[in-house]
C-alpha positions as CSV (number, residue, x, y, z in Angstrom):
1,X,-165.5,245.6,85.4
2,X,-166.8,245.5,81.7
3,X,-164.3,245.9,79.0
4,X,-161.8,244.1,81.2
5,X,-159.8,240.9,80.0
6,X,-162.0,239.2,81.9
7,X,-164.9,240.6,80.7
8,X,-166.9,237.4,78.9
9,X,-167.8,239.9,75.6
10,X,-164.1,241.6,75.9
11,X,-162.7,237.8,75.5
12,X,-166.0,236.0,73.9
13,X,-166.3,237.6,70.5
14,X,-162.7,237.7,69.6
15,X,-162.2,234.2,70.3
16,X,-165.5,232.7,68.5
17,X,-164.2,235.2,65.3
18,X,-160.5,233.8,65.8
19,X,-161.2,230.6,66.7
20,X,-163.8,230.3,63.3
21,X,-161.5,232.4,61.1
22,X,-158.9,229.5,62.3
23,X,-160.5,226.7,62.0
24,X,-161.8,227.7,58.4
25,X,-158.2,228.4,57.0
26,X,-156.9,225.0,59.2
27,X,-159.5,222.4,59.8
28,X,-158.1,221.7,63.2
29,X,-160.7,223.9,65.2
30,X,-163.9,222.5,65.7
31,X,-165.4,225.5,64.4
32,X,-169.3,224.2,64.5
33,X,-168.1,223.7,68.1
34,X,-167.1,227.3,68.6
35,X,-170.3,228.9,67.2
36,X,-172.8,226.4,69.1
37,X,-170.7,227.4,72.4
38,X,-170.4,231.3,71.7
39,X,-174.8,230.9,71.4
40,X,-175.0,228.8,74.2
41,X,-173.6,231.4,76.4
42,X,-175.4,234.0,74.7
43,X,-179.0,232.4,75.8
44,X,-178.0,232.0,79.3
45,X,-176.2,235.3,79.5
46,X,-176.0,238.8,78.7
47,X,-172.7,238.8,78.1
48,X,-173.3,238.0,74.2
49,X,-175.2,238.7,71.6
50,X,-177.0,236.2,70.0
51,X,-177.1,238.0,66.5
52,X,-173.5,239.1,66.9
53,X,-172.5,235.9,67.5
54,X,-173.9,234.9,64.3
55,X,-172.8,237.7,62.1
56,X,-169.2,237.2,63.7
57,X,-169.6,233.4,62.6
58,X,-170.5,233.5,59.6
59,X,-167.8,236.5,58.5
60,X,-164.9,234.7,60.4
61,X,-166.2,231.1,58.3
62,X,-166.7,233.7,54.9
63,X,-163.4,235.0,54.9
64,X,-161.8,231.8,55.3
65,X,-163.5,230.8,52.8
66,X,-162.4,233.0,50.6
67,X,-159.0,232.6,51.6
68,X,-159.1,229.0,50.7
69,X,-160.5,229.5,47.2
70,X,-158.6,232.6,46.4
71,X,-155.0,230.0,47.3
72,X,-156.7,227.5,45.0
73,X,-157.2,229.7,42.2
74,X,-153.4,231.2,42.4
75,X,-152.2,227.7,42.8
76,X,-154.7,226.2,40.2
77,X,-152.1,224.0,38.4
78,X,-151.6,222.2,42.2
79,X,-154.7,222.3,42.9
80,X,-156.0,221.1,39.6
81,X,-153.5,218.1,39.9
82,X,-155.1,217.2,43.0
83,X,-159.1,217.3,41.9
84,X,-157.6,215.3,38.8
85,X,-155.1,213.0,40.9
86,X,-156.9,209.6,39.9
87,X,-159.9,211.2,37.3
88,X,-160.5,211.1,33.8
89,X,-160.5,214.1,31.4
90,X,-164.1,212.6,30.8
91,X,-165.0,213.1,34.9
92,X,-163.4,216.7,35.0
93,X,-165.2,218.3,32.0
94,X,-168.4,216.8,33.7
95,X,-167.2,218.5,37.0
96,X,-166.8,222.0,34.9
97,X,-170.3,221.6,34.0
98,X,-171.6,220.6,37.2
99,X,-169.7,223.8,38.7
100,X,-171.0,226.2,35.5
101,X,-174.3,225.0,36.2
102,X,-175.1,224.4,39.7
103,X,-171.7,225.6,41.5
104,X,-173.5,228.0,43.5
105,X,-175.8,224.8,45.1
106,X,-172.1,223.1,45.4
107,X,-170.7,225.8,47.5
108,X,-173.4,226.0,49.8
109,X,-173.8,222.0,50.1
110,X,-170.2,221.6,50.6
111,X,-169.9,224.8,53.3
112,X,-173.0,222.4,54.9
113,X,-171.4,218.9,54.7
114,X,-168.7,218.0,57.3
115,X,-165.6,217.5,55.2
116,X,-166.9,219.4,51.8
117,X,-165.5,222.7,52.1
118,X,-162.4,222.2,51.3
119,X,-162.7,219.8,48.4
120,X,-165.2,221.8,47.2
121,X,-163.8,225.2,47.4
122,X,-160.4,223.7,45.9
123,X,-162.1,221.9,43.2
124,X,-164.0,225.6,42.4
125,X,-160.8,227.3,42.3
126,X,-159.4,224.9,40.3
127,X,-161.9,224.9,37.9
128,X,-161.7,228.7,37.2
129,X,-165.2,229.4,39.2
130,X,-165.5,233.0,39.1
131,X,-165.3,234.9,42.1
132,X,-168.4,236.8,41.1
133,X,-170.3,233.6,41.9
134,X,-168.5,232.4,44.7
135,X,-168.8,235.4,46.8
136,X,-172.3,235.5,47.2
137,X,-172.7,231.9,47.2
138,X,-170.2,231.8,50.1
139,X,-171.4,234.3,51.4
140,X,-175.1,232.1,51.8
141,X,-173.7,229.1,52.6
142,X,-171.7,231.1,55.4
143,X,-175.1,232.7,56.7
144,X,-176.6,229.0,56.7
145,X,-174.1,227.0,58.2
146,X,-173.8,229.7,61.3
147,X,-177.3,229.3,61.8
148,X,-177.5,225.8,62.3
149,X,-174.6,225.7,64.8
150,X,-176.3,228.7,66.6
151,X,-179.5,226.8,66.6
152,X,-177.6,223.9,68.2
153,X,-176.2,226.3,71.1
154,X,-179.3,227.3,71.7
155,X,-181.0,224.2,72.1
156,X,-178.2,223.2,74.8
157,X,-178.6,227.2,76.3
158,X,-182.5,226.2,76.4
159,X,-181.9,223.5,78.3
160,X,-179.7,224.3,81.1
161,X,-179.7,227.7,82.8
162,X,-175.9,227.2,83.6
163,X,-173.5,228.7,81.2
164,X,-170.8,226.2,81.7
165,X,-172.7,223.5,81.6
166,X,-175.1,224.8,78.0
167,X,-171.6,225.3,76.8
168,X,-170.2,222.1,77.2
169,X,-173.8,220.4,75.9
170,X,-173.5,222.5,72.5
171,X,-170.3,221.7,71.7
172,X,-170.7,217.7,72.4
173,X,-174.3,217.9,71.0
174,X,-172.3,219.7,67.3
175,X,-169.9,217.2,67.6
176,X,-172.2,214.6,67.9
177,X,-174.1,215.4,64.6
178,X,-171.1,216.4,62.7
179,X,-169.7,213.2,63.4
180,X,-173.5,211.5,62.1
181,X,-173.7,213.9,59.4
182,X,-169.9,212.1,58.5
183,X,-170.8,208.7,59.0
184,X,-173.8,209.3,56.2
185,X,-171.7,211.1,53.9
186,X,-169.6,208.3,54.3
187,X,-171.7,205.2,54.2
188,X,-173.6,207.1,50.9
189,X,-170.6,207.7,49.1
190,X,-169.1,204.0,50.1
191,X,-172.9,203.0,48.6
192,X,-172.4,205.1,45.1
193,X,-168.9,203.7,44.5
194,X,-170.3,200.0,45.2
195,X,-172.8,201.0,42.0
């Protein structure tokens, strides 16, 4: 009975747009998880579009994106006070440049790097980036970062013909590399600091 509750497109699209609009105002929802799982069951069904499922993505991870920045820049004096908390006026006007110059490539990096959003979008808004380059580079990095987590669903979808059981793969399998892609950052930056 299409367009039922039960209906896997009826439930499937709001809940990977929710569950991503979520996750990108709260960083409690896996939302890498989501996506790989909504393509996933798009490759082993017809219940989903794959290209919806990334234009859904990567609007639902935009607009929370925007959100985020758009709180920084009305709250700039907090969120100024926490880029600074422990920085030198020396280290801030070097990140002014770095955001003047190359902010667009920070945006996108930091939409790409588990953990980098938010420090990145705060320290933008902060900083007075203006919204007339955030947007679009949002707006890329958005695009991007649904792509890859599609591309992990349908690796999982390509492998197994059962929808439960591609769905389950993707979202261990994004775990599993966000959780690398963590360890890196982490061992790098622990590296750079031991400099």
């Amino acid at each position: 009975m299409s367009g039922s509750w039960t209906d896997p497109s009826a439930i499937g699209y709001p809940a990977l747009f929710g569950g991503v609009l979520l996750g990108s105002l709260v960083p409690v929802v896996p939302t890498g998880a989501v996506v790989g799982a909504a393509a996933a069951i798009a490759t082993t069904t017809a219940q989903l579009s794959l290209p919806l499922v990334v234009l859904l993505a990567a609007v639902a991870a935009l607009l929370g994106d925007l959100v985020t920045f758009g709180v920084a820049r009305a709250g700039s004096g907090a969120a100024l006070r926490w880029v600074a908390r422990g920085q030198t006026p020396e280290r801030l006007a070097s990140a002014r440049v770095r955001f003047a110059t190359r902010g667009w490539q920070l945006v996108v990096v930091g939409r790409l790097v588990p953990a980098g959003r938010i420090p990145v979008l705060l320290a933008a808004g902060a900083l007075d980036y203006p919204w007339r380059r955030l947007v679009p580079a949002a707006a890329v990095a958005c695009l991007l970062w649904a792509v890859a987590y599609a591309a992990l669903g349908i690796v999982s979808g390509g492998l197994f013909d059962n929808p439960l059981v591609a769905t389950l793969l993707a979202a261990v399998l994004v775990l599993a590399v966000g959780g690398a892609a963590s360890l890196v950052a982490t061992w790098l930056r622990r590296r750079r600091a031991g400099r």
